[in-house]
matplotlib code that plots the C-alpha trace (Angstrom):
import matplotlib.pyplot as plt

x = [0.0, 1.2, 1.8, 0.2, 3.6, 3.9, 0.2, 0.7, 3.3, 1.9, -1.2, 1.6, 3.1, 2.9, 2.6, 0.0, -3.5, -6.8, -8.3, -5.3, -5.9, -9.7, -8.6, -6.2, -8.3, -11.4, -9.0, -7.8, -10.9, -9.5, -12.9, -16.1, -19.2, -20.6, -17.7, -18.5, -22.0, -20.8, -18.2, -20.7, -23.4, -20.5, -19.7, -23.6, -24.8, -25.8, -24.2, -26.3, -26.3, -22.5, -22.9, -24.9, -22.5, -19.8, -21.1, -21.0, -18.2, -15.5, -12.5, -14.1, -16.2, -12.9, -11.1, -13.6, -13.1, -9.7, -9.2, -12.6, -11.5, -8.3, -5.0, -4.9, -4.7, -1.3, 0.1, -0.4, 0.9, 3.9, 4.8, 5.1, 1.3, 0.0, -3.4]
y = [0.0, 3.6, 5.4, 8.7, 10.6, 8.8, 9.9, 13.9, 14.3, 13.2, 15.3, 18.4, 17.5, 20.1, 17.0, 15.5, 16.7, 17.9, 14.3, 11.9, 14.5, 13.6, 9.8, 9.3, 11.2, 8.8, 5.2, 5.9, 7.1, 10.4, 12.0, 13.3, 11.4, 13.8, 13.1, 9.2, 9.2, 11.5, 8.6, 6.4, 7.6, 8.7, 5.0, 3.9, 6.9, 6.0, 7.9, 10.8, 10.8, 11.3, 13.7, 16.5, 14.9, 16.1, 19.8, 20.0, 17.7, 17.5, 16.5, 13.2, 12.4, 12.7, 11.2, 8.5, 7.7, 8.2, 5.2, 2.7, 3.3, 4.8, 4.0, 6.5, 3.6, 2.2, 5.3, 6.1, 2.8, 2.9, 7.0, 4.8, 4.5, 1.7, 2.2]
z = [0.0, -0.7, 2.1, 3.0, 2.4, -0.9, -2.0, -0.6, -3.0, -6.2, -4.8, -4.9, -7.9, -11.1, -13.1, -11.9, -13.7, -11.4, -13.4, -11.7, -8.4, -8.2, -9.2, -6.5, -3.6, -4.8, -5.1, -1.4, 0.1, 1.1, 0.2, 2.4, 2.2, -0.4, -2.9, -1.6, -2.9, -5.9, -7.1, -6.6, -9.0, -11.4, -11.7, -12.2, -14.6, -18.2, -21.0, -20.4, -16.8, -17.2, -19.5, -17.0, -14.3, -16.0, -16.3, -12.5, -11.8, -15.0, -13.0, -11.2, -14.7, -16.8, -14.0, -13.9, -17.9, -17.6, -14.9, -16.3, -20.1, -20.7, -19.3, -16.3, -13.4, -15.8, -15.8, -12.0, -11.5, -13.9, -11.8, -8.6, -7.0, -5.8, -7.2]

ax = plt.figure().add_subplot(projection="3d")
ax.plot(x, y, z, "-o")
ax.set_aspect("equal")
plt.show()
């Protein structure tokens, strides 16, 4: 597991986008309840449920395609997380 240390610093980095931010707060459950239940209907909404989610919320809804459909949780991985 990636310690706490570890995860503040990619958190800080320049490098790392406000998609792999809202990615790695969500995969290590450093979020509120709200964010919780926000995640959680990200991951259940329908194309078009995403699509109005995203108007409110564009970090966690590209952060959410990012890691289920693109290559985001490889490159996290590959940069040293253990996510």
């Amino acid at each position: 597991m990636t310690d706490r240390e570890t995860i503040d610093r990619f958190l800080a980095a320049p490098d790392t986008t406000p998609e792999e931010r809202a990615v790695i707060l969500w995969q290590y459950q450093l979020i509120g309840d709200f964010k919780q239940a926000l995640w959680e209907a990200i991951s259940r909404a329908d194309g078009d449920n995403l699509l109005r989610l995203e108007l409110g919320f564009p970090d966690e809804v590209r952060g959410f395609r990012g890691w289920a459909h693109g290559d985001m949780a490889t490159r996290l991985r590959n940069r040293g997380l253990e996510i």
